[in-house]
C-alpha positions as CSV (number, residue, x, y, z in Angstrom):
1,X,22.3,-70.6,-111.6
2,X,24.2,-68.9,-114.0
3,X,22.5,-65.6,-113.8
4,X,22.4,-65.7,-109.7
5,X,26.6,-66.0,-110.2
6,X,26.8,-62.7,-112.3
7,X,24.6,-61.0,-109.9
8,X,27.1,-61.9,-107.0
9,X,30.0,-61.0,-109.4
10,X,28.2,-57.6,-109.8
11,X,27.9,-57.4,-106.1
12,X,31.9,-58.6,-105.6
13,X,32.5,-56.0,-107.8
14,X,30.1,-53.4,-105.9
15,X,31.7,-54.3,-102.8
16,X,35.1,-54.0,-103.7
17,X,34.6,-50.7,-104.5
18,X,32.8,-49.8,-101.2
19,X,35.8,-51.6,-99.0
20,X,38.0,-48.8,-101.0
21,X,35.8,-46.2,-99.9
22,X,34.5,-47.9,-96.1
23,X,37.0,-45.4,-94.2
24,X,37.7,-41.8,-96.0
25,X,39.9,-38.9,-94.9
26,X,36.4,-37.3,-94.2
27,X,35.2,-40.2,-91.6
28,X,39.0,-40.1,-90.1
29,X,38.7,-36.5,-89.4
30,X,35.1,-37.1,-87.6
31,X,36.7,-39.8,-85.4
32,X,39.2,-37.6,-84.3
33,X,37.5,-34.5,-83.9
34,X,34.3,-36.1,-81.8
35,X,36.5,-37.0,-78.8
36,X,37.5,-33.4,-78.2
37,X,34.7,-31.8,-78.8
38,X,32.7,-33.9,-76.0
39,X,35.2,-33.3,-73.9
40,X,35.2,-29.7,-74.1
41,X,31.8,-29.4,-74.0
42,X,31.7,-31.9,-70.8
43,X,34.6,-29.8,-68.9
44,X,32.2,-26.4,-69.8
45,X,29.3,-27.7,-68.4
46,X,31.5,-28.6,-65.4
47,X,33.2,-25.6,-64.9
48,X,29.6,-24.4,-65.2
49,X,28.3,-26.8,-62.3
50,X,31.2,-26.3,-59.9
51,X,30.3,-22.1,-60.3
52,X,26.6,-22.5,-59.6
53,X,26.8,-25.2,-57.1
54,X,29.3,-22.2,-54.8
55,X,26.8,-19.8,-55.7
56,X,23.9,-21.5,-54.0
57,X,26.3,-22.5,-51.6
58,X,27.4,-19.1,-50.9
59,X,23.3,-18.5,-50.3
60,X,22.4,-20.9,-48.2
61,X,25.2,-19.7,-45.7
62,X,23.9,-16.3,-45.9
63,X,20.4,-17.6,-45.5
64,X,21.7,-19.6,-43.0
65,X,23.0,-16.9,-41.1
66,X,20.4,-14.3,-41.0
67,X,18.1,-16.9,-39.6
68,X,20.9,-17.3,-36.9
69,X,21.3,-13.4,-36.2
70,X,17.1,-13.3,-36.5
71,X,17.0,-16.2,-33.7
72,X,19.5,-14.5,-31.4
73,X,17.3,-11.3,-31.2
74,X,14.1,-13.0,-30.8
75,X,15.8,-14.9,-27.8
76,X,17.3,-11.4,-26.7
77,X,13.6,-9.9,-26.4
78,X,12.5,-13.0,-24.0
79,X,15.8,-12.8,-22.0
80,X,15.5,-9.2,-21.4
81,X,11.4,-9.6,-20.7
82,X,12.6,-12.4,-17.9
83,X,14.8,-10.2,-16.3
84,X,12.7,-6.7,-16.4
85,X,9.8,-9.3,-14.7
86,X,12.2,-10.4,-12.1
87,X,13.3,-6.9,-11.2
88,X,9.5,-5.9,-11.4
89,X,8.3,-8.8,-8.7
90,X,11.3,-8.0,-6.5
91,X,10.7,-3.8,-6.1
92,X,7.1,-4.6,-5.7
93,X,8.0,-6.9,-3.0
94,X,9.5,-4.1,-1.4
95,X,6.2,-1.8,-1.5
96,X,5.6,-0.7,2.3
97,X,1.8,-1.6,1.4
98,X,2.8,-4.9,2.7
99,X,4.3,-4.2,5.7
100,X,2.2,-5.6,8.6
101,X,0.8,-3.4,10.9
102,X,1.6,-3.6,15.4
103,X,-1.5,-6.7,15.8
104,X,0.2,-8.6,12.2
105,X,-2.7,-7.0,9.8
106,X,-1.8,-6.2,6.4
107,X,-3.7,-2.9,5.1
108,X,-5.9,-4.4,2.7
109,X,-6.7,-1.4,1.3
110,X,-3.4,-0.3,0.4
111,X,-2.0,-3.3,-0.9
112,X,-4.6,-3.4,-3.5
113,X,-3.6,-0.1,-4.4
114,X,-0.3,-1.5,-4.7
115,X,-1.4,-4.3,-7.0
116,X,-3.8,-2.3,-8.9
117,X,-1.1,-0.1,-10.0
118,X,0.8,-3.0,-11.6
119,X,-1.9,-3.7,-13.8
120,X,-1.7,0.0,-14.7
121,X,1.5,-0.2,-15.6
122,X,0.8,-3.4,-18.1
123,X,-2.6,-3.6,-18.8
124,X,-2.4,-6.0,-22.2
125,X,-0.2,-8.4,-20.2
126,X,-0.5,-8.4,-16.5
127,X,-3.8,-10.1,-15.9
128,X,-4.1,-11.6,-12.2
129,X,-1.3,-10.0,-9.0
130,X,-1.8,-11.3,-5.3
131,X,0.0,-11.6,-1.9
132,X,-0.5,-15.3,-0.4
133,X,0.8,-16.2,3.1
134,X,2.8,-18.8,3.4
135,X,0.2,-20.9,5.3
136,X,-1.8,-20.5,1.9
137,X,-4.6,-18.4,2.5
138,X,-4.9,-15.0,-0.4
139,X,-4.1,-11.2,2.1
140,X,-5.2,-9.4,-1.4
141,X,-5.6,-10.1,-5.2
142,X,-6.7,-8.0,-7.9
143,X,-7.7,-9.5,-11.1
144,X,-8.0,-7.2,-14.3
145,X,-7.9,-4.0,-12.5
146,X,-10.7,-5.4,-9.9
147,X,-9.5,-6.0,-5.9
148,X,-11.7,-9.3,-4.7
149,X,-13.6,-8.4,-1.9
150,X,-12.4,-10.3,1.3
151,X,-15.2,-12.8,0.9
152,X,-13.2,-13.7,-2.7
153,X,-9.9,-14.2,-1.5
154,X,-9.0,-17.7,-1.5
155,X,-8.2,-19.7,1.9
156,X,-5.4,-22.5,0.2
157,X,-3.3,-21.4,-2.7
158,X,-0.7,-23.7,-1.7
159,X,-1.8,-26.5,-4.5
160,X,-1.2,-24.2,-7.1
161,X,2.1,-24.8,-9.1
162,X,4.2,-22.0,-8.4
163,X,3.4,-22.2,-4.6
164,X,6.3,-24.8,-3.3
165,X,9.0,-23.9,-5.7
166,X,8.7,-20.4,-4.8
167,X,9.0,-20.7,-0.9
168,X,12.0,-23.7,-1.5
169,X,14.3,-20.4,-3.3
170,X,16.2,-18.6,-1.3
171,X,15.5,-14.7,0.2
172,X,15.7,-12.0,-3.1
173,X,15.5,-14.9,-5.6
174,X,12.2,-15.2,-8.1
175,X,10.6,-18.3,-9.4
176,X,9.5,-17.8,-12.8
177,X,7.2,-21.1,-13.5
178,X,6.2,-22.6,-16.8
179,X,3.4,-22.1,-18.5
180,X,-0.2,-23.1,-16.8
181,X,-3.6,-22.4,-16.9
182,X,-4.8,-19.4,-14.6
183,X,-7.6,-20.2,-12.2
184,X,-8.6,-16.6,-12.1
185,X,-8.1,-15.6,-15.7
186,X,-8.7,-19.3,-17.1
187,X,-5.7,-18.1,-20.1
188,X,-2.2,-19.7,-20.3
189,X,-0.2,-17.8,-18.3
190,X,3.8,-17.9,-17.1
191,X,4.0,-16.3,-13.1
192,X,6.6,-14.3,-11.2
193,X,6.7,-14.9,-7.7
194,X,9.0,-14.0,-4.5
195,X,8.9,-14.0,-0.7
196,X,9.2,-11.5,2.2
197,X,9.3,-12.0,5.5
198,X,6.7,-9.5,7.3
199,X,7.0,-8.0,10.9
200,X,6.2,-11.5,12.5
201,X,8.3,-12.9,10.6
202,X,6.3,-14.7,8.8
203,X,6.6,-15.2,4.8
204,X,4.9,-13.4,2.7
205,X,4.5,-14.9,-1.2
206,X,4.2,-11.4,-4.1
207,X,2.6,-12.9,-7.1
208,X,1.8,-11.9,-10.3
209,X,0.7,-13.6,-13.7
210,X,1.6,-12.6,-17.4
211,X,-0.7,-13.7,-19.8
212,X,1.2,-16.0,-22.5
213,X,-0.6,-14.8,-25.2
214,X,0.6,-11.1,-24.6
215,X,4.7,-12.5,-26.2
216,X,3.1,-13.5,-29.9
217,X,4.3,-10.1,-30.8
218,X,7.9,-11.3,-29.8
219,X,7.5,-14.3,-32.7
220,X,5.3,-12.7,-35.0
221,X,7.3,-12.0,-38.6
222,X,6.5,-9.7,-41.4
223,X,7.8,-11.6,-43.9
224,X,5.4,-14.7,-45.3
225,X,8.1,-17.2,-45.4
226,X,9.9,-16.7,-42.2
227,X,8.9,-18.3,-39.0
228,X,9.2,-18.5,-35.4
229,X,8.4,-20.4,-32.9
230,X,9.2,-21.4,-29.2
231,X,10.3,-24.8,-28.4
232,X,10.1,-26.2,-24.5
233,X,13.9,-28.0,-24.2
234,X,12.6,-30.7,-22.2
235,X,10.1,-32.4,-23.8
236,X,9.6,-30.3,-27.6
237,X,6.4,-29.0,-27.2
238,X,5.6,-25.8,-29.1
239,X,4.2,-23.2,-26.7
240,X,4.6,-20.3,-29.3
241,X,4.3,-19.9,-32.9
242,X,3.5,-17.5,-35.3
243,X,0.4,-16.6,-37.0
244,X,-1.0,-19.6,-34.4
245,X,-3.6,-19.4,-31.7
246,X,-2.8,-21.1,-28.7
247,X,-4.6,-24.4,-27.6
248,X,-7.6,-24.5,-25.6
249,X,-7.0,-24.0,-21.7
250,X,-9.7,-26.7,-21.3
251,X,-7.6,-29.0,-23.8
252,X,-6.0,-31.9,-21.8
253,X,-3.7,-32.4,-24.9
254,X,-2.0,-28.8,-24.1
255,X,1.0,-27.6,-26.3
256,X,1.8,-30.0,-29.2
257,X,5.0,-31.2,-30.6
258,X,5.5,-32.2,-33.5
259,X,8.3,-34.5,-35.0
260,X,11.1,-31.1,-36.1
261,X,10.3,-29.9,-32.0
262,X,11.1,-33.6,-30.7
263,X,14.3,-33.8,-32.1
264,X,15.4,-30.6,-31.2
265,X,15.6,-32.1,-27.3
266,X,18.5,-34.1,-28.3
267,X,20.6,-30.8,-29.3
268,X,23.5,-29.7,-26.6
269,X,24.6,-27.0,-28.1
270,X,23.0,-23.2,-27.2
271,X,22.2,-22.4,-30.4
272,X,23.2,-24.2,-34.0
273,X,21.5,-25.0,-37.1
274,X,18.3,-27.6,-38.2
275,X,15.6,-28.4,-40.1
276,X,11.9,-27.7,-39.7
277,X,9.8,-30.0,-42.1
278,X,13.2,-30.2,-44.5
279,X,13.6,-26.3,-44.4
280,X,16.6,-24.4,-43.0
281,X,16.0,-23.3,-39.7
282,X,18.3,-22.0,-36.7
283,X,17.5,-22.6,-33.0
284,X,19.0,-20.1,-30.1
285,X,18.7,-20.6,-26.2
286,X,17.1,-18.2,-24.4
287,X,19.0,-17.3,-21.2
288,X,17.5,-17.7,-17.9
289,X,18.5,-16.7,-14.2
290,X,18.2,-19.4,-10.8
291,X,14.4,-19.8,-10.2
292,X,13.5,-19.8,-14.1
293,X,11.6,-23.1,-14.7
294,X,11.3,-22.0,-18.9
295,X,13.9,-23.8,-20.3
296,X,13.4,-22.6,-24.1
297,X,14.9,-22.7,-27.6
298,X,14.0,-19.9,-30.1
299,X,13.8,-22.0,-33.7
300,X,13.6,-19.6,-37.4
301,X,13.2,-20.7,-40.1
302,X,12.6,-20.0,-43.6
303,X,10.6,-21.7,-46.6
304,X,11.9,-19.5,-49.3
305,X,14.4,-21.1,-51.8
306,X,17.9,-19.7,-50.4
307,X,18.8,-19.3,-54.4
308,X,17.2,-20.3,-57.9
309,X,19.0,-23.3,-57.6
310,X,17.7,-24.4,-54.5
311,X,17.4,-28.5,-54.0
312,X,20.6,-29.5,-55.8
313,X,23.4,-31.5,-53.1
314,X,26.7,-30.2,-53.3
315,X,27.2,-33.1,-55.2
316,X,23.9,-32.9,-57.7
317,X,25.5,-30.8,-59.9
318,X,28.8,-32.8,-60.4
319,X,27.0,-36.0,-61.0
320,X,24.6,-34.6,-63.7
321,X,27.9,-32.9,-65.5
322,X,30.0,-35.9,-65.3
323,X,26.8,-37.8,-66.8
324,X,26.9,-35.4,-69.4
325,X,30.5,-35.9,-70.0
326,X,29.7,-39.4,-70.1
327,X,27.6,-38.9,-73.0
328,X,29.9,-36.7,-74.9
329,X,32.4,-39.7,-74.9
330,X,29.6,-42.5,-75.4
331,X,28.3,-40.6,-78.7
332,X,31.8,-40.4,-80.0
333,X,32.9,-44.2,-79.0
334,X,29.7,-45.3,-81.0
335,X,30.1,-43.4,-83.3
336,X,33.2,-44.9,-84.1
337,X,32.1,-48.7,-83.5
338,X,29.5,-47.7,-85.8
339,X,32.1,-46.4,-88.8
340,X,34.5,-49.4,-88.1
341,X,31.9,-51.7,-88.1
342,X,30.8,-50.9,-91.7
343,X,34.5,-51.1,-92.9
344,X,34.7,-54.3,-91.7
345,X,31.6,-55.5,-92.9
346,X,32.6,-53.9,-96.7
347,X,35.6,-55.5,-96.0
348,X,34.2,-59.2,-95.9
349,X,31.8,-58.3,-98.6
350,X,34.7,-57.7,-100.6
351,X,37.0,-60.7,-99.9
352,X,34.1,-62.9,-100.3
353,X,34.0,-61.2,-103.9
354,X,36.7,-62.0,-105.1
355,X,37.2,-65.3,-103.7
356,X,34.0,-66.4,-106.1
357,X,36.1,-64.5,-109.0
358,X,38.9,-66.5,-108.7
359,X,37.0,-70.0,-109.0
360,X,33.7,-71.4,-108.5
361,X,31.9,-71.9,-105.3
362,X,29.1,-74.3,-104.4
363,X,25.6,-72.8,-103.3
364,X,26.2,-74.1,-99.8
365,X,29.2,-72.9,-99.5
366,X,28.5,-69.3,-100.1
367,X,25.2,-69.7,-98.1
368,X,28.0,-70.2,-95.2
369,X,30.6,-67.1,-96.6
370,X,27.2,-65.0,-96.6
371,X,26.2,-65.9,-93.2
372,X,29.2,-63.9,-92.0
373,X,27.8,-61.0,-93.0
374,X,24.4,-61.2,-92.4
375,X,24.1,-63.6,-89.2
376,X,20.6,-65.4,-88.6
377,X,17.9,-63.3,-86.2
């Protein structure tokens, strides 16, 4: 007993000396200093943030608008194609070839010239051109280059899709129909079609097709991470893409769309910006005249990172700084729970110390003054 009371003495006395020492001028100066120095390193790395984050938003804008400026060509080149078709379908309707003869004959022989030198004209796109009565039955049709021979012409066209809308327009007006399937070229095609009224005055239906295939140049890109395609308003389907073949004619799924196309239905506006498969993208109308049944968007977009930054939010960058803020300040607050902490611990230590030099204290007792200091687990 006697030699477990001078060890605690010597420990009263070790003790004492450390609750002089717990806090120094040193440890004072590191609490005071730690607070600032997170700080300013916290409001760097958020001035820092708040520069990069208006640099990649400054990008994406640009990005943004290119695509927009891209779109608005690309829908510039189908308006102007729809138009230049119209004109085409209306002059040819003019050709004196059809004009009927004293007995209400048409010159078969000349209107295929007529028609043959369409094709001339547009050899890559023009596949199939014909003059239908309005009763149905084919006067002439030439299909790649080739007149059909009387015994070819067809004696009903009137169930084919352009047929009705075409004679419901009025005189000088062109119905431009969506895209179908041609019976004589078996591609996807989009037709042109107007009426005349011959010398019996009877109507007279000039018909051409344009293969659909022949406008992939209009939405191919050069550059690998750009892409167009062209969206049907109405119900989303993808009738053109880039870089993509079209379906099969004999498919009866036809022109997919996919869940980016779908949505774009819902859009009012002419032209604006979304998202294709979480990339930036901007869609543009493309104008259309009375008797134009394509009702399209033009959608670009791009898959390359609008800065180096890319995939932060606006507000990424702020939360991740003000996290690092956070720490600053956490390291320095336990830093300084840690440093008081051991003062006060000394402290005890010490008081304890010299409460056994003053007089005497039973074993169980100090067991309890101890416990203070070093709590049961």
């Amino acid at each position: 007993m006697i030699k477990f009371h001078r060890k605690l003495r010597q420990s009263g006395i070790q003790a004492d000396s450390a609750g002089q020492q717990g806090i120094t001028p040193k440890t004072t100066s590191t609490l005071r200093i730690t607070p600032f120095v997170g700080l300013a390193l916290g409001v760097t790395l958020l001035a820092a943030g708040l520069l990069l984050t208006s640099t990649a938003i400054a990008q994406a804008h640009k990005q943004q608008r290119t695509l927009q400026r891209d779109a608005a060509q690309v829908s510039d080149a189908f308006s102007s194609y729809f138009e230049r078709a119209r004109s085409l379908d209306l002059l040819l309707s003019h050709d004196q070839a059809f004009a009927s003869t004293e007995n209400g004959a048409i010159d078969r022989g000349a209107a295929n010239a007529a028609l043959k030198y369409l094709q001339v004209l547009y050899p890559t796109s023009i596949g199939e051109v014909c003059v239908i009565r309005s009763q149905g039955h084919e006067v002439a049709r030439v299909v790649n280059q080739v007149p059909a021979l009387s015994s070819q012409l067809a004696v009903d066209e009137s169930k084919n899709p352009f047929f009705a809308p075409t004679l419901a327009l009025g005189l000088g007006d062109v119905y431009q129909a969506p895209p179908y399937v041609s019976p004589d070229t078996h591609k996807w095609v989009i037709s042109n079609s107007t009426w005349i009224r011959d010398a019996d005055d009877q109507r007279l239906i000039v018909h051409f097709e344009v293969s659909l295939d022949s406008f992939s140049a209009y939405v191919t890109t050069s550059a690998p991470n750009t892409h167009v395609a062209i969206v049907d308003r109405s119900d989303g389907r993808v009738l053109l893409q880039d870089h993509k073949a079209l379906p099969v004619p004999e498919a009866a799924s036809g022109f997919p769309a996919t869940e980016w196309s779908r949505a774009l239905t819902t859009m009012s506006s002419v032209s604006g910006a979304a998202k294709v498969e979480g990339h930036p993208a901007a869609y543009e109308t493309i104008n259309r005249a009375l008797g134009n049944a394509n009702d399209w968007y033009v959608v670009e977009w791009s898959t390359a990172s609008a800065s180096f930054i890319r995939g932060l939010g606006s507000s990424s960058p702020l939360s991740a700084f003000r996290s690092s803020l956070w720490r600053c300040s956490f390291f320095g607050a336990s830093r300084r729970r840690c440093v008081r902490r051991r003062a006060l611990t000394t402290s005890l230590a010490w008081r304890i110390a010299r409460r056994w030099k003053k007089h005497s204290t039973s074993p169980w007792r100090l067991r309890q003054q101890t416990a203070m200091l070093w709590p049961p687990s």
